[in-house]
Z-matrix of the N, CA and C atoms (Angstrom, degrees):
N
C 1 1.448
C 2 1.528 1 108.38
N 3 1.391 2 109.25 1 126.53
C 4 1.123 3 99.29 2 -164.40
C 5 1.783 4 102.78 3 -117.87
N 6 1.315 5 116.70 4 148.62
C 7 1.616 6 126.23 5 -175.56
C 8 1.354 7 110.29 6 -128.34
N 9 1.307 8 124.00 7 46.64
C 10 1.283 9 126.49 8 153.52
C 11 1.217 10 115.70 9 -71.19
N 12 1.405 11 125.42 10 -53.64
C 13 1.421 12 120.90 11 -177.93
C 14 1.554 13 111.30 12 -55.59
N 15 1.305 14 137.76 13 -14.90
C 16 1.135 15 126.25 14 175.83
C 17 1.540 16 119.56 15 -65.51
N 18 1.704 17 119.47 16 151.73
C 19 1.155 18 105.80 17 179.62
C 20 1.518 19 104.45 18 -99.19
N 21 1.517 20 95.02 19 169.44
C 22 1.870 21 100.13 20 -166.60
C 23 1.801 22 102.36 21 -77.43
N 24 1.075 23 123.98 22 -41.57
C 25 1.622 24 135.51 23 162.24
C 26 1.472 25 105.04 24 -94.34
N 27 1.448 26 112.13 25 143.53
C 28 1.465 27 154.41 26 144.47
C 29 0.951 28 154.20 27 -69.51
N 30 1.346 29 162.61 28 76.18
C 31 1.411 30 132.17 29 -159.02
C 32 1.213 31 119.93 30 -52.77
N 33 0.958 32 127.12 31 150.97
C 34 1.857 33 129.91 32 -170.14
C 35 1.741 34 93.85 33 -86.09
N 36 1.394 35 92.41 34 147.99
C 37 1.583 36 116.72 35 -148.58
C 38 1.839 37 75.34 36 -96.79
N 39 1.272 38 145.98 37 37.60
C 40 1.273 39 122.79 38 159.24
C 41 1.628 40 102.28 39 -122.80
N 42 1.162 41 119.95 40 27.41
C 43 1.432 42 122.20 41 164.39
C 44 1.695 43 106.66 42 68.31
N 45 1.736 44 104.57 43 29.58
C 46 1.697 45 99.31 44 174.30
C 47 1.521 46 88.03 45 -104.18
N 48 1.634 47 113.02 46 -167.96
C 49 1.366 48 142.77 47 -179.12
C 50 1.633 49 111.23 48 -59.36
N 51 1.413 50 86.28 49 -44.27
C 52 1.660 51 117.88 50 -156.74
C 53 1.816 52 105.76 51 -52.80
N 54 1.145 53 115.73 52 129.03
C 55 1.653 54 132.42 53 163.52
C 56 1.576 55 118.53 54 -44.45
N 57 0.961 56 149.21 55 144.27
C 58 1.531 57 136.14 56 129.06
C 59 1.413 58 111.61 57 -123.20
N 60 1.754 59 92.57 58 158.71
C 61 1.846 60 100.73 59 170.45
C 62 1.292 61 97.89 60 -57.33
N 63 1.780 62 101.59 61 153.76
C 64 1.465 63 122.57 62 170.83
C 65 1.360 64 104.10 63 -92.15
N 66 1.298 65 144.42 64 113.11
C 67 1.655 66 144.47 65 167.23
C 68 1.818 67 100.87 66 -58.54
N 69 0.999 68 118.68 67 -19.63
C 70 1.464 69 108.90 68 -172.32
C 71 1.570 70 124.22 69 -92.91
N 72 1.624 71 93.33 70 -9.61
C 73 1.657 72 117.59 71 167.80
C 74 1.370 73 104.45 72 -83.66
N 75 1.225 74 119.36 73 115.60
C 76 2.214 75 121.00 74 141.05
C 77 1.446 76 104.87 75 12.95
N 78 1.493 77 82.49 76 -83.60
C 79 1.676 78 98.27 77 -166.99
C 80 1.255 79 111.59 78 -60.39
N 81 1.425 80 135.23 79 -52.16
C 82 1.222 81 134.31 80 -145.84
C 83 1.810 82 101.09 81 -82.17
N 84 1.226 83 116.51 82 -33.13
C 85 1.079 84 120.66 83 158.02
C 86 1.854 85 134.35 84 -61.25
N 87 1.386 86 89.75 85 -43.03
C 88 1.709 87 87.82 86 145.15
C 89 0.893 88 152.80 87 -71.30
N 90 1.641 89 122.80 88 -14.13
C 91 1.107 90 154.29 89 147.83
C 92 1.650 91 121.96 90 -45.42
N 93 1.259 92 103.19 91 -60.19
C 94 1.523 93 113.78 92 158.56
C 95 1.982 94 128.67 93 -50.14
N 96 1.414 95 82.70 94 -35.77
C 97 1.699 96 90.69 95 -164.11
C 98 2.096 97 80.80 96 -90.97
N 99 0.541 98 117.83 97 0.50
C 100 1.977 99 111.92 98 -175.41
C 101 1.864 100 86.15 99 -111.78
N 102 1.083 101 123.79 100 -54.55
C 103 1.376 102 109.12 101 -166.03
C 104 1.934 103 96.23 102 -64.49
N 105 1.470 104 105.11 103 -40.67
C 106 1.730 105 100.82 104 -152.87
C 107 2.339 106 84.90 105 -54.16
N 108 1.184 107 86.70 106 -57.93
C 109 1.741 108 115.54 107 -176.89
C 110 1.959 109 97.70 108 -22.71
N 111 1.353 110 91.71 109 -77.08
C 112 2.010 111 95.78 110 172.70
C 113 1.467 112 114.62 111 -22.03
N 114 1.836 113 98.69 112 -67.80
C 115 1.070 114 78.82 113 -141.93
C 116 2.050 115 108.81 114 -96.71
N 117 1.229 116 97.17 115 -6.71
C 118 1.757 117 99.02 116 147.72
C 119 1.284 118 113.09 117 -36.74
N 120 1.621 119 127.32 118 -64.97
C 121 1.595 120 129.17 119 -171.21
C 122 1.562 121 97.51 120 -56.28
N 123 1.570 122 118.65 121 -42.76
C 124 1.299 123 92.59 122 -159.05
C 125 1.411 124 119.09 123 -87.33
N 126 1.849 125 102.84 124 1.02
C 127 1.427 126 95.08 125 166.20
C 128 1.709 127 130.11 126 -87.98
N 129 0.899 128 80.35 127 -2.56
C 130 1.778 129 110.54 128 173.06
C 131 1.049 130 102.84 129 -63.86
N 132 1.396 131 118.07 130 -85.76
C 133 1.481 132 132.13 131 178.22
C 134 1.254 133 118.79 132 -47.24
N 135 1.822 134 136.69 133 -36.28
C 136 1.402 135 112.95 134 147.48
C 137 1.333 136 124.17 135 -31.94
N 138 1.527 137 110.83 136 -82.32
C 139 1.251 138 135.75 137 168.30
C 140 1.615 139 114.48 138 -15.11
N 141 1.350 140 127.99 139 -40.52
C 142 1.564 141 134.37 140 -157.77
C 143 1.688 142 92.26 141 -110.84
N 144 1.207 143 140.87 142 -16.33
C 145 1.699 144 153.55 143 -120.51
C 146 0.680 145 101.20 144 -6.53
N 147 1.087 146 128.19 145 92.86
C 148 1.811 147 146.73 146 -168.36
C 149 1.850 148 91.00 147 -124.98
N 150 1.409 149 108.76 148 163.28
C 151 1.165 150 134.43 149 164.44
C 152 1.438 151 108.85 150 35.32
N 153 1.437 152 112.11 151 -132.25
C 154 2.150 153 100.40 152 -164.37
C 155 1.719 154 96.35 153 -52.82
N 156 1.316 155 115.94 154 -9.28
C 157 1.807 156 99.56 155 -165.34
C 158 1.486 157 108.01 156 -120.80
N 159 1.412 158 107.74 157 35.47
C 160 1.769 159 122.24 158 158.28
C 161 1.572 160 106.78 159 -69.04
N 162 1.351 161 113.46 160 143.80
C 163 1.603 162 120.32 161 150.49
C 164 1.674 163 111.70 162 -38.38
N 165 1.118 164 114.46 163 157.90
C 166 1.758 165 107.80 164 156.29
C 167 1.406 166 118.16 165 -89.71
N 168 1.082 167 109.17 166 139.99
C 169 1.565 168 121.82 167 -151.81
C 170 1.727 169 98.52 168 -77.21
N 171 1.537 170 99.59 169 -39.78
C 172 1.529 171 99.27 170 -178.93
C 173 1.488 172 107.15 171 -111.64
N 174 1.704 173 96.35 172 172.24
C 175 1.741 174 110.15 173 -163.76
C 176 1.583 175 89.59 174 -65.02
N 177 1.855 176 134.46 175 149.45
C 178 0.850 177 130.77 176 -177.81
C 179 1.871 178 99.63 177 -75.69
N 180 1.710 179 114.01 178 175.90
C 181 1.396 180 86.88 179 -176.21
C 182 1.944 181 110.62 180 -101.84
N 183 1.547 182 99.57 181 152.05
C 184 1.217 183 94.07 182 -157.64
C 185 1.666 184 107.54 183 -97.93
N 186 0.842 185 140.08 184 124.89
C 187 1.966 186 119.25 185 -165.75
C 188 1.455 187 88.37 186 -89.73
N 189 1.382 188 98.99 187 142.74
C 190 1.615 189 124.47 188 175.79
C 191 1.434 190 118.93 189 -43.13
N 192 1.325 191 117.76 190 151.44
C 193 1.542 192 94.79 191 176.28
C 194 0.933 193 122.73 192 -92.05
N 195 1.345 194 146.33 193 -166.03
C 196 1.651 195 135.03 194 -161.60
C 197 1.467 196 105.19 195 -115.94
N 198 1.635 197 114.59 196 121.10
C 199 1.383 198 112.50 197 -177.64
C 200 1.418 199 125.70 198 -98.35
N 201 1.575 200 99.00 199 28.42
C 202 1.605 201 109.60 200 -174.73
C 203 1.314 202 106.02 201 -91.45
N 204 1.597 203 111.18 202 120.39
C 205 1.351 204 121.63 203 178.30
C 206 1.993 205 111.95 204 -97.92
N 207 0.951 206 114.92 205 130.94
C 208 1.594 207 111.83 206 170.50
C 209 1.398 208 104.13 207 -65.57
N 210 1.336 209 100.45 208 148.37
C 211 1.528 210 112.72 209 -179.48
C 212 1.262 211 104.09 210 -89.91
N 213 1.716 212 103.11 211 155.35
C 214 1.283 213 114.17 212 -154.04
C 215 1.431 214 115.56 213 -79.73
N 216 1.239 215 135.55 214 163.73
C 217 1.864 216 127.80 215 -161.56
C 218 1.059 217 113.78 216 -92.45
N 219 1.483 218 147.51 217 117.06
C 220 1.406 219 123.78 218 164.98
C 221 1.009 220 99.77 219 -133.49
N 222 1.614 221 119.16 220 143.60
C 223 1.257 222 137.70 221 -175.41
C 224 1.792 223 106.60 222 -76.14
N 225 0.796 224 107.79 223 152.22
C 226 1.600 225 124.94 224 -174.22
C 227 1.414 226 121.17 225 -139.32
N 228 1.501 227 152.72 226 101.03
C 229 1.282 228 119.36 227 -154.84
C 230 1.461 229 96.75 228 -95.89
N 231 1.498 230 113.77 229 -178.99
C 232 1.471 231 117.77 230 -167.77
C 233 1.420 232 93.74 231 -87.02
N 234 1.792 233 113.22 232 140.79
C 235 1.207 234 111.83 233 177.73
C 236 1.382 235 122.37 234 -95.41
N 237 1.765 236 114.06 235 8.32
C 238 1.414 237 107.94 236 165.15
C 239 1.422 238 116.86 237 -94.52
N 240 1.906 239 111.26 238 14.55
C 241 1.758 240 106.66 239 168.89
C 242 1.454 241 104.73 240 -81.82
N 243 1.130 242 116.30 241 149.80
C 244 1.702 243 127.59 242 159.87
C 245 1.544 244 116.98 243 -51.59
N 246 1.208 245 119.30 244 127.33
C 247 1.726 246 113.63 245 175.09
C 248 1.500 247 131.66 246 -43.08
N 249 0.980 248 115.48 247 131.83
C 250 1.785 249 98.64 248 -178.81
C 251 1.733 250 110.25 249 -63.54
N 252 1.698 251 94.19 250 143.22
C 253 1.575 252 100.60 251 179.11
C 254 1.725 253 96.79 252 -81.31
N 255 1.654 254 110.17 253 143.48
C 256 1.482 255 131.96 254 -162.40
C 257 2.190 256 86.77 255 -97.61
């Protein structure tokens, strides 16, 4: 029995727009068993925090803090004003 003539996508049997894999295609059936396959591991691997979804092992890096202090204010008056009269 042969399933070449089948196509690898479908229209979805609920009367929307939307595509689905064909199970009766090679491919489309492999497709399914690799997507179902993915994403099992990758719920695993949340779950375990395994691989891209481990903690980081080391402290992230932190940049130093800045030890520049402003210098301190002192008033000065201008020495081309005239002195105040007492």
């Amino acid at each position: 029995m042969s399933h070449d003539d089948e196509p690898v996508f479908r229209k979805s049997p609920w009367g929307t727009s939307r595509y689905t894999y064909n199970p009766r295609n090679p491919v489309g059936l492999g497709l399914i068993i690799a997507g179902s396959a993915f994403a099992i591991v990758m719920m695993v691997m949340m779950q375990n925090r395994t691989g891209p979804f481990a903690p980081p092992s080391e402290k992230p890096w932190n940049p130093p803090t800045s030890t520049y202090e402003p210098p301190a204010y002192t008033y000065e008056p201008p020495t081309d004003a005239p002195a105040p009269r007492p």
